[in-house]
C-alpha positions in Angstrom: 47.8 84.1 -1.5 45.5 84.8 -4.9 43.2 87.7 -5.4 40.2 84.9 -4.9 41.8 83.6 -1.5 41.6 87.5 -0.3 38.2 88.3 -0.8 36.6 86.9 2.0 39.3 89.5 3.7 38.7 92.2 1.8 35.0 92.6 2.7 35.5 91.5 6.2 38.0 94.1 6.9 36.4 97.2 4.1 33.1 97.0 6.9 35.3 97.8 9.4 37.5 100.1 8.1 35.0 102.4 6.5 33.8 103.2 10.4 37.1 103.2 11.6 38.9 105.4 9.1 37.5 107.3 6.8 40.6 107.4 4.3 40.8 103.9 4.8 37.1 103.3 4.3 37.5 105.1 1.2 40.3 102.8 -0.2 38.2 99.7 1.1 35.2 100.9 -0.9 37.3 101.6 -3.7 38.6 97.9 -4.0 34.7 97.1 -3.1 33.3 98.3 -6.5 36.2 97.5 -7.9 35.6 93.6 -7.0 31.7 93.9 -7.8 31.9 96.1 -11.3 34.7 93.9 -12.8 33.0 91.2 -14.9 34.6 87.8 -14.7 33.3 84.0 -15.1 32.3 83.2 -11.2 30.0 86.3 -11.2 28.4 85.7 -14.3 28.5 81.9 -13.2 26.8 82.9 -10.1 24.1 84.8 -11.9 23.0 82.4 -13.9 23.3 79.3 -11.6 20.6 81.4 -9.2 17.4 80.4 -12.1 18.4 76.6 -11.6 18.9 76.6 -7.9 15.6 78.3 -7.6 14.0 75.7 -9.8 14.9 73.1 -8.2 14.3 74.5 -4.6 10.1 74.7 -6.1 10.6 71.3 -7.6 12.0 69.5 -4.1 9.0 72.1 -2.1 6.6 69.9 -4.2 8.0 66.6 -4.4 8.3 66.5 -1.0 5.4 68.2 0.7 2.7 67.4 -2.2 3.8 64.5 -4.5 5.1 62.0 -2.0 2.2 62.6 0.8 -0.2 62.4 -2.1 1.7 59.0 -3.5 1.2 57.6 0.2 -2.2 58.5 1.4 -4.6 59.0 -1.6 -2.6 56.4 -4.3 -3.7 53.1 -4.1 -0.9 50.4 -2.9 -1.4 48.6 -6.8 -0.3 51.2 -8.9 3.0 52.0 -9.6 2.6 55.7 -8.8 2.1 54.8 -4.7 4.8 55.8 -2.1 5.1 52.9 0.4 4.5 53.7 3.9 8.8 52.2 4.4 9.8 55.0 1.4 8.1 57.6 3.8 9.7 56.5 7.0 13.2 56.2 5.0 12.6 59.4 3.0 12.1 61.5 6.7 15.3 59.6 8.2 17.3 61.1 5.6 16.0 64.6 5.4 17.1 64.5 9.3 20.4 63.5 8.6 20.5 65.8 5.8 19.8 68.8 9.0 22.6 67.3 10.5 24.7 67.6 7.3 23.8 71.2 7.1 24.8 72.0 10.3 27.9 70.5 10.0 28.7 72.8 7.1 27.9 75.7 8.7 30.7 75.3 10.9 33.3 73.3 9.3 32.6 73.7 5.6 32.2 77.9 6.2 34.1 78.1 9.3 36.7 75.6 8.9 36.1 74.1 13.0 35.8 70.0 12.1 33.6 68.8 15.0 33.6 65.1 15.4 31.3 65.3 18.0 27.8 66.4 16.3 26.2 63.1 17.0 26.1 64.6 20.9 23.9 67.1 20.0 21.7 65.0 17.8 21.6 62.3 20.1 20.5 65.2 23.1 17.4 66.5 20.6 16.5 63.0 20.2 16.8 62.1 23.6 14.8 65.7 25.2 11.6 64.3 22.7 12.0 60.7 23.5 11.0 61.7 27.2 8.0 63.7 25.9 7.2 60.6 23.9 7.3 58.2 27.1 5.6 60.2 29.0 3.1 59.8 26.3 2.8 56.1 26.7 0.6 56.7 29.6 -0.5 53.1 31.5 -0.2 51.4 28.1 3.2 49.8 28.9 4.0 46.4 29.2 3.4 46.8 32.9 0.6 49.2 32.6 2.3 52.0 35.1 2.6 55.4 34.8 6.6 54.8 35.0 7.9 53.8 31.3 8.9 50.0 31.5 12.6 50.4 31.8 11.7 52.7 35.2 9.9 50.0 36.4 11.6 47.0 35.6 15.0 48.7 37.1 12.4 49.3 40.6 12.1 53.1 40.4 9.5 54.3 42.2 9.2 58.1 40.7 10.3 60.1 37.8 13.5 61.8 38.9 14.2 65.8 39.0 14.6 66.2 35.1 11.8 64.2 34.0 9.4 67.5 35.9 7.3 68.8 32.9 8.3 66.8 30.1 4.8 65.5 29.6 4.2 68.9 28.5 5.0 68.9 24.3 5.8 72.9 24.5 8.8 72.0 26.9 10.2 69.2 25.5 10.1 71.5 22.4 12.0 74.1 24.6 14.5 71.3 26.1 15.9 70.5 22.4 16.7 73.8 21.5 18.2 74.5 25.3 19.9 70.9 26.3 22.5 70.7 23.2 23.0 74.6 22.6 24.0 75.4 26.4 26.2 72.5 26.2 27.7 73.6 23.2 28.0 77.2 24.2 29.5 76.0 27.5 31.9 73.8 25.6 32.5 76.0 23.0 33.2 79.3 25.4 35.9 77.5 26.9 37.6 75.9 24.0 37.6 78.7 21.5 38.6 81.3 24.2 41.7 78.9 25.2 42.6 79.1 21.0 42.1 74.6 21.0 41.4 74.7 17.1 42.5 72.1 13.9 42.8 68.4 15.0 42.9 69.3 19.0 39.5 70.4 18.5 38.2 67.7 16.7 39.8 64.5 19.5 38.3 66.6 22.6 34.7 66.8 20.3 35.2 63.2 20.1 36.5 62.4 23.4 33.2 64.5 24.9 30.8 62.9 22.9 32.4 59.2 24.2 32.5 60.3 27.6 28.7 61.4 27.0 27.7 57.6 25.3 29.0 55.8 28.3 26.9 58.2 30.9 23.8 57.7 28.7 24.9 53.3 28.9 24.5 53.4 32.7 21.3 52.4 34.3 20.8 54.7 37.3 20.8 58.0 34.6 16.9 57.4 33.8 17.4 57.4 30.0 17.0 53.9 30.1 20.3 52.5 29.3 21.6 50.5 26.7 17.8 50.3 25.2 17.4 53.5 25.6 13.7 54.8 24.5 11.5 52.9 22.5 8.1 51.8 21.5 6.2 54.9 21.5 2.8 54.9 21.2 1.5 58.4 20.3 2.3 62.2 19.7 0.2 64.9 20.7 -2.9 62.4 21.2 -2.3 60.7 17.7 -1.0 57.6 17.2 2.9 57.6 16.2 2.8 54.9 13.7 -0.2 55.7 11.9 0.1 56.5 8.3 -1.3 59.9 8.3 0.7 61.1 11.0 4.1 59.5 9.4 3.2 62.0 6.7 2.5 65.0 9.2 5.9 64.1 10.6 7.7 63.9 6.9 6.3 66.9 6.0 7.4 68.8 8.9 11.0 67.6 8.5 10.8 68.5 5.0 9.5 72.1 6.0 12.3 72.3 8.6 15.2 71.0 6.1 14.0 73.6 3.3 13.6 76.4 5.8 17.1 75.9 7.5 18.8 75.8 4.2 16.9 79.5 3.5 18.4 80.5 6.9 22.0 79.3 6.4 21.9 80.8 3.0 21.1 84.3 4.1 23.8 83.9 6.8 26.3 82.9 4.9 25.8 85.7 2.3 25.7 88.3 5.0 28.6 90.0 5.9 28.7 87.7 9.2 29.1 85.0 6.6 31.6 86.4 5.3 33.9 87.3 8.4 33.5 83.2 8.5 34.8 82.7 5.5 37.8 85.4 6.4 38.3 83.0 9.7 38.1 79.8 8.2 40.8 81.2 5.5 43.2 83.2 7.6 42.2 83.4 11.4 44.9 86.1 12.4 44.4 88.6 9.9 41.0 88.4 11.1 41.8 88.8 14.5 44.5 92.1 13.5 41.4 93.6 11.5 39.8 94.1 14.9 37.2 92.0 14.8 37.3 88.3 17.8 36.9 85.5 16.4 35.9 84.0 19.7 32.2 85.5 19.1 31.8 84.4 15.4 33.4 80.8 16.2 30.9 80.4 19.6 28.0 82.0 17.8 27.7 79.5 15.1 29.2 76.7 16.8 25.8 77.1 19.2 23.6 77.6 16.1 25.2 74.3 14.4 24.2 72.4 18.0 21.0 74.0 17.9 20.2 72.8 14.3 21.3 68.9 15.3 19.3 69.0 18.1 16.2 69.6 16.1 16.8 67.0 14.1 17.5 64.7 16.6 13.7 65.4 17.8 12.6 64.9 14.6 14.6 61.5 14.2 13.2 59.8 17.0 9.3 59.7 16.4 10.1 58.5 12.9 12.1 55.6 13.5 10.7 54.7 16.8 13.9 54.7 19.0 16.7 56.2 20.7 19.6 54.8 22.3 23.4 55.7 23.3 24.3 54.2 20.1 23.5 57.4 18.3 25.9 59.4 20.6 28.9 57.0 19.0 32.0 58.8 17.7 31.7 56.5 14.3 28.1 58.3 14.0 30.0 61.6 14.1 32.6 60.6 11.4 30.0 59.7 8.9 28.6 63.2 9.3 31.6 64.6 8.7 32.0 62.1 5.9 28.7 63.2 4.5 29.5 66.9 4.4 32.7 66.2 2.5 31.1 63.5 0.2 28.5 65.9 -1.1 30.6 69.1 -1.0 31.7 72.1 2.0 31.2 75.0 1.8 28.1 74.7 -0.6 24.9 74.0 2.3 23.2 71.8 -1.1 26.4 69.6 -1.1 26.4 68.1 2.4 22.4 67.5 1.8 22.9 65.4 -1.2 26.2 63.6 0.1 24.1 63.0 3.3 21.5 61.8 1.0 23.9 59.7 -1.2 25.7 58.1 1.8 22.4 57.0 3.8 20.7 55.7 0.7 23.9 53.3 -0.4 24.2 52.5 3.5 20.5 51.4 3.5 20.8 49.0 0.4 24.4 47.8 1.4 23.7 47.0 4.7 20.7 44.5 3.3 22.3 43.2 0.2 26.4 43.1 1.5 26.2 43.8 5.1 29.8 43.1 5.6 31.4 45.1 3.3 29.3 48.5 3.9 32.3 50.0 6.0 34.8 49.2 3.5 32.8 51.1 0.6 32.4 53.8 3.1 36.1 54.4 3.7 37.1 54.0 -0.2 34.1 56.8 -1.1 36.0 59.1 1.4 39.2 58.6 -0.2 37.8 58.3 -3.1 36.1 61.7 -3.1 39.2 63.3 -1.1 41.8 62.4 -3.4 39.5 63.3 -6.8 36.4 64.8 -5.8 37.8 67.5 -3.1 34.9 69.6 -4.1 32.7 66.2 -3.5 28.9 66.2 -5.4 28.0 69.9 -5.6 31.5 70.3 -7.3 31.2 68.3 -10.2 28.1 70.3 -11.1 29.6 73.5 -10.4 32.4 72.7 -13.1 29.4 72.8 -16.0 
């Protein structure tokens, strides 16, 4: 193993040892100062890349919450300058997929756990404010009942148990925080504290969030089946599809997406970030440090859920429908794909390859429907075989 593989170690285990041991903790601070006095390229490259990144963090603040609601609402449709009302809707889309990306890094880019089943937990987020949204519809249904249509038209005569309160926005808010992370804590206390880790993980990820598609495709659940929820007719009093409140609803996605890349940041670069790192690396040797990596693991596992299930909730208003479909285990390997595609391990990577991925899958799937899946599995080879360190690498090698 190199000096570079070690670090992560070395700081994991110098925290620990300087309250443990106080000649060790004096050796551990030693090799400390030693790491963060010695000039070398990756610090000074570090130093300098931090003007750029903050740049371009002011530059994306304004494109997206100033420029492109401006370009929408106040530009008019002729000039070249406008943002269509379609850009807007496809602009949010992405930025959600892009949370989803982010999450996914947090665990398997910094924590090394690959989870093919994060589509579950942004399919749950989407599905907690699609019922807020229903309830929503009110008597303006194709059937003009105070059941949504698919209640009606399947002859059920009152919302069941777990449809209580969700007409209430506030705890329909609370329901996609709570739904996916108690799953995922649930899930994740039991897998992590029986040791299932590498590819076991990743098939019992993917056979829950299977066995969770084809419970949401039944009829008698009340989520509505196949169709799942759809048109929606308003959001706290406003109507969903008018333009100013596509806006509201981009700009709060933008607001989330820049503010959860702050917070993974400032985790990662804390010293529980770096205990992440040292499990990702070498699991053990974390484990013979004196530190359980059952906590770590299940702590951000829950966060990553958490984080998807937010942007499932702020999926659905924008595109105006949720179904099983979302739950499928391909959904889950294109994340993945995403993450790798733009870079792990860099939180900007997976946003861009998430970015990169959902903008070629929108023009493919107009222009050359039939060969989209084929460009998608030659990208991933592509960038696995050449580009290991995906988008955020190649500018990383400047």
């Amino acid at each position: 193993m190199t000096p570079l593989d070690t670090a992560p170690f070395d700081d994991a285990i110098a925290s620990r040892s300087s309250v443990t041991s106080g000649a060790t903790g004096s050796a551990s601070a030693a090799v400390v100062v030693r790491t963060e006095t010695m000039p070398g390229r990756k610090s000074i490259a570090a130093t300098l890349a931090k003007v750029p990144l903050a740049a371009a963090f002011a530059l994306a603040a304004f494109v997206l919450l100033v420029a492109i609601p401006v370009g929408n609402l106040w530009i008019p449709a002729q000039s070249a300058l406008h943002v269509s009302d379609y850009a807007v809707t496809l602009g949010g889309k992405i930025m959600c997929y892009a949370i989803v990306a982010l999450a996914m890094d947090l665990i398997w880019g910094y924590t090394g756990i690959l989870s093919l089943g994060h589509g579950l937990f942004f399919a749950l987020g989407g599905y907690a404010m699609g019922m807020y949204l229903m309830r929503s519809i009110g008597t303006d249904g194709v059937y003009h009942s105070a059941l949504p249509d698919f209640m009606v038209f399947l002859d059920w005569k009152a919302y069941p148990w777990y449809w209580q309160y969700t007409e209430h926005f506030a705890y329909a808010a609370m329901l996609v925080v709570l739904v996916p992370g108690v799953l995922a804590f649930v899930f994740g206390y039991f897998a992590f504290r029986s040791r299932i880790k590498g590819v076991y993980f990743s098939i019992i990820t993917q056979a829950l969030t299977y066995a969770a598609m084809l419970l949401f495709f039944r009829n008698d659940t009340g989520f509505g089946g196949n169709n799942g929820f759809t048109d929606f007719k308003r959001m706290l009093g406003y109507p969903i599809t008018a333009p100013a409140t596509r806006v509201v609803l981009f700009c709060v996605t933008a607001l989330a997406l820049l503010a959860l890349i702050a917070l993974c940041r400032a985790l990662v670069a804390s010293k529980l970030g770096r205990v992440l790192t040292a499990i990702r690396d070498a699991e053990s040797r974390v484990m013979f440090s004196g530190y359980n990596p059952v906590h770590f693991k299940l702590f951000v596992w829950t966060l990553s859920a958490i984080i998807c299930g937010i942007a499932g909730a702020l999926y659905v208003p924008q595109v105006g429908i949720i179904n099983p479909g979302e739950m499928s285990p391909a959904n889950s390997i294109e994340i993945a794909i995403w993450t790798a595609v733009g870079g792990r391990g860099t939180l900007i990577g997976p946003v861009l390859g998430a970015a990169a991925v959902n903008l070629g899958k929108s023009w493919f799937t107009q222009a050359l429907p039939e060969y989209w899946l084929y460009v998608l599995g030659l990208v991933f080879v592509v960038v696995t075989l050449y580009f290991p360190r995906g988008i955020a690498g190649l500018w990383s090698r400047r």
